[in-house]
C-alpha positions as a printed Julia matrix, in Angstrom:
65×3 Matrix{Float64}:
 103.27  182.86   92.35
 103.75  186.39   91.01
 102.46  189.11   93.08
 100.9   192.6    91.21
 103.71  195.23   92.8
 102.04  199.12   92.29
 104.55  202.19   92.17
 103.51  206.07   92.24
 106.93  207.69   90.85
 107.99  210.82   89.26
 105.72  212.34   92.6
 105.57  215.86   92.39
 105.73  217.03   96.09
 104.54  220.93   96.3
 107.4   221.56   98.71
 106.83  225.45   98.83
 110.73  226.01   97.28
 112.18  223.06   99.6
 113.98  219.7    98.47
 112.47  216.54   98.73
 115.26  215.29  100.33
 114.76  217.9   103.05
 111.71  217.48  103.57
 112.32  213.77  103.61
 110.08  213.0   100.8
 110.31  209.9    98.12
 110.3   210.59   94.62
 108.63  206.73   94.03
 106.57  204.11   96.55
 105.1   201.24   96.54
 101.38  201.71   96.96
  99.88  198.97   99.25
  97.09  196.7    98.29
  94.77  198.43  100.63
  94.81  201.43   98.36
  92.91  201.07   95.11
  93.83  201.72   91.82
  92.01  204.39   90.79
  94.07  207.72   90.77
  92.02  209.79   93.3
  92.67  207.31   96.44
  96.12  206.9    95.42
  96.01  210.64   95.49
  94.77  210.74   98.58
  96.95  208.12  100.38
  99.89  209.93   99.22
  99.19  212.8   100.51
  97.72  211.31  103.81
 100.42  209.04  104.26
 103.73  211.55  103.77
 101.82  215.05  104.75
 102.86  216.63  101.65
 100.02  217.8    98.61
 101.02  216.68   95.5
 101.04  218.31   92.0
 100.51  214.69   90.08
 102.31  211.38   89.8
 102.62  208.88   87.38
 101.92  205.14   88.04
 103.29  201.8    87.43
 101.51  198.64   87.94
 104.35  195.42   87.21
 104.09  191.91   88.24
 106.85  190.64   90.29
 108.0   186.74   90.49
């Protein structure tokens, strides 16, 4: 059975002048089925779940076999 897979990518972490990579931060995720699909909770969990704000994200919704 194929299974909906949901990825935020292209994340734009406001960093203050750091790199993601030091401040550990993803540039793409898989967003769990917990979170909705509308943009502002994805929004939100990204920025709940990795401590960071965000200046936007783009999204990918694939089905995976």
């Amino acid at each position: 059975m194929a299974k909906k897979i949901r990825k935020a990518y292209n994340i734009k972490w406001d960093t203050d002048g750091a790199t993601y990579k030091e401040c550990g931060l993803p540039r793409s995720v898989v967003i769990p089925d917990s979170v909705s699909d509308v943009e502002e909770e994805i929004s939100d969990w990204l920025s709940d779940t990795y401590g960071f704000c965000h200046n936007g994200f783009a999204t990918n919704f694939a089905m995976e076999m």
